[in-house]
C-alpha atoms as an extended CHARMM CRD file, in Angstrom:
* protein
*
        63  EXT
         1         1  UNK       CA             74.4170000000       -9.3150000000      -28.8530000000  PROA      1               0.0000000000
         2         2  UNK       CA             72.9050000000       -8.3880000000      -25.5450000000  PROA      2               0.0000000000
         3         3  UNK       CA             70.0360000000      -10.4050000000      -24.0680000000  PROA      3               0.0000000000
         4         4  UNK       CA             66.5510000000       -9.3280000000      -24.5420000000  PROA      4               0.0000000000
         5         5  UNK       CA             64.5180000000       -7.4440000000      -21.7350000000  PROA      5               0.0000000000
         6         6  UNK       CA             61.9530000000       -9.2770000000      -20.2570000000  PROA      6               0.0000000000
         7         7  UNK       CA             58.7060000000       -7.8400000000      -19.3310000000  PROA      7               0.0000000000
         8         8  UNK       CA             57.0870000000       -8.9540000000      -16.6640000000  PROA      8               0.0000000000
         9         9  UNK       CA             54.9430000000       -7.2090000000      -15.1130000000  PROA      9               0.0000000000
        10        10  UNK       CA             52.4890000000       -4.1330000000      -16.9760000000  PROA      10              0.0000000000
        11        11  UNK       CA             53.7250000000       -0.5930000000      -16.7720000000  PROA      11              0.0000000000
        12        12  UNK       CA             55.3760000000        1.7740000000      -19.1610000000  PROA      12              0.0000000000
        13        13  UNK       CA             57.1410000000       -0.3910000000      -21.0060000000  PROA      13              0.0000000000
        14        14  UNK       CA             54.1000000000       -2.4530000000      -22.0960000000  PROA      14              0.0000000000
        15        15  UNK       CA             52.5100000000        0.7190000000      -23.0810000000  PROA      15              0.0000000000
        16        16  UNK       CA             55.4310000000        1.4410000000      -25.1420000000  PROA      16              0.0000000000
        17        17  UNK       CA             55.8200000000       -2.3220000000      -26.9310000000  PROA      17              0.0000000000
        18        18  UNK       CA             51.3590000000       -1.3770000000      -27.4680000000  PROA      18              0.0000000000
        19        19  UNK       CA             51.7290000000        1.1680000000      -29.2010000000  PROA      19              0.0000000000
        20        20  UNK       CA             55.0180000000        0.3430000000      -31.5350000000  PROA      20              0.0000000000
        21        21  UNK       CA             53.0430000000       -2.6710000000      -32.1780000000  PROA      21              0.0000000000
        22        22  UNK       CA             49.9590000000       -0.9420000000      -33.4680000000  PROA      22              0.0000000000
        23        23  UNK       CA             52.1120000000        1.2810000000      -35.6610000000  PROA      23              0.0000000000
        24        24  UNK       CA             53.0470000000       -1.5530000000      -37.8210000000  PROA      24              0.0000000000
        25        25  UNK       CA             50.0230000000       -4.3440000000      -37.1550000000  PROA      25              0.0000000000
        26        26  UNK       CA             46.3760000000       -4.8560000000      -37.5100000000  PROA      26              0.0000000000
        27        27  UNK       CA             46.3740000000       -4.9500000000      -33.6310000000  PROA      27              0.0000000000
        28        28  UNK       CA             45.7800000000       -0.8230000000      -34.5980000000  PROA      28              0.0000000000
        29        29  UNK       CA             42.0080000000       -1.9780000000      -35.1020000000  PROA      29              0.0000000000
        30        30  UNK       CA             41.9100000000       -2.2920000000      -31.4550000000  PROA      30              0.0000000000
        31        31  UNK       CA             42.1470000000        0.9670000000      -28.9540000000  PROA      31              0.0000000000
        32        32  UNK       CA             45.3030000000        1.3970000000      -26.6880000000  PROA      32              0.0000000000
        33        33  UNK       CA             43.3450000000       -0.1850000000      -23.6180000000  PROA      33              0.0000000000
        34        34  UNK       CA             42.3190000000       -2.9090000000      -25.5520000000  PROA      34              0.0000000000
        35        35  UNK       CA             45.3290000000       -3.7550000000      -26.6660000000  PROA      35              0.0000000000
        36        36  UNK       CA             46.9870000000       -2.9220000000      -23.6650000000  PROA      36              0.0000000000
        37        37  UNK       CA             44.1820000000       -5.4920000000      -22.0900000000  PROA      37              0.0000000000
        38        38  UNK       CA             45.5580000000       -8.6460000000      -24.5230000000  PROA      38              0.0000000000
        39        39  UNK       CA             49.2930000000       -8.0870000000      -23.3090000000  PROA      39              0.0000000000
        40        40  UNK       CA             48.0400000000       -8.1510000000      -19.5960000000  PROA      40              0.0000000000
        41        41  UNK       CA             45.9280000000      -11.1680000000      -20.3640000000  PROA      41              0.0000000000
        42        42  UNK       CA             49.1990000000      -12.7340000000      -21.8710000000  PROA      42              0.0000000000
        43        43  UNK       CA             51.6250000000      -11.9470000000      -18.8300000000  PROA      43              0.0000000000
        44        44  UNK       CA             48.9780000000      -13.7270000000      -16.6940000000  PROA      44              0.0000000000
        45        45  UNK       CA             48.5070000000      -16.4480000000      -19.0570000000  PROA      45              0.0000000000
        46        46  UNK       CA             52.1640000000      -16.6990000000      -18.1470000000  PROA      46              0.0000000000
        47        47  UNK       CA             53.3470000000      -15.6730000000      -21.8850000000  PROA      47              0.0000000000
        48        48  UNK       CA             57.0540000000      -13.9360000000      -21.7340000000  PROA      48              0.0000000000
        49        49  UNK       CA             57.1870000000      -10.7630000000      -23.4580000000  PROA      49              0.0000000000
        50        50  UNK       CA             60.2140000000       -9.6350000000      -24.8850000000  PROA      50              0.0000000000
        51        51  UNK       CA             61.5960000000       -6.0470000000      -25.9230000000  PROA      51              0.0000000000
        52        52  UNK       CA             64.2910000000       -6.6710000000      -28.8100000000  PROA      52              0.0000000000
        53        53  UNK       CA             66.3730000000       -3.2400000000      -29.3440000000  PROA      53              0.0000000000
        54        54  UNK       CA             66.0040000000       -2.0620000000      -33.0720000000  PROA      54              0.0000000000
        55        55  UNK       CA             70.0790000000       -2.8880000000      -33.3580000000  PROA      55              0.0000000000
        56        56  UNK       CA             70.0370000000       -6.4780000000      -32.2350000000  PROA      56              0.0000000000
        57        57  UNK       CA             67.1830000000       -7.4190000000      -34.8650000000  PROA      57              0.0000000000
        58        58  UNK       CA             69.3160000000       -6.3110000000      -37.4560000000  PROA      58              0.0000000000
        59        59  UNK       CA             71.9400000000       -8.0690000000      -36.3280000000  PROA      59              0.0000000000
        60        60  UNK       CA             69.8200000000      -11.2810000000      -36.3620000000  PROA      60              0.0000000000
        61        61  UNK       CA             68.7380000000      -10.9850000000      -39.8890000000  PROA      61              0.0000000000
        62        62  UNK       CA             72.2150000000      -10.1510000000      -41.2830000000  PROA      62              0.0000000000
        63        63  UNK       CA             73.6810000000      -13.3450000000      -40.2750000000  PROA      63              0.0000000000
């Protein structure tokens, strides 16, 4: 299983995690740049946020 990708900084692949994340969460309530706003306020917080690849999740359930 390959290690997860850190993000640490905001940029296109925050974006990205935003909006998979409202696809499947309440967080859709909120507008992109307000969502986009809590993941910032994380990363300065100092909060590590991770991007897990579709294929290593399953891999973690099936064991």
């Amino acid at each position: 299983m390959s290690e997860p990708k850190s993000i640490a900084s905001p940029g296109p692949e925050l974006d990205e995690i935003v909006r998979q994340i409202q696809a499947v969460t309440t967080l859709c309530a909120l507008s992109t740049m307000e969502a986009r706003c809590v993941f910032e306020l994380l990363l300065q917080r100092g909060w590590r946020i991770v991007k897990v690849k579709a294929d290593d999740s399953a891999q973690g359930s099936a064991a």
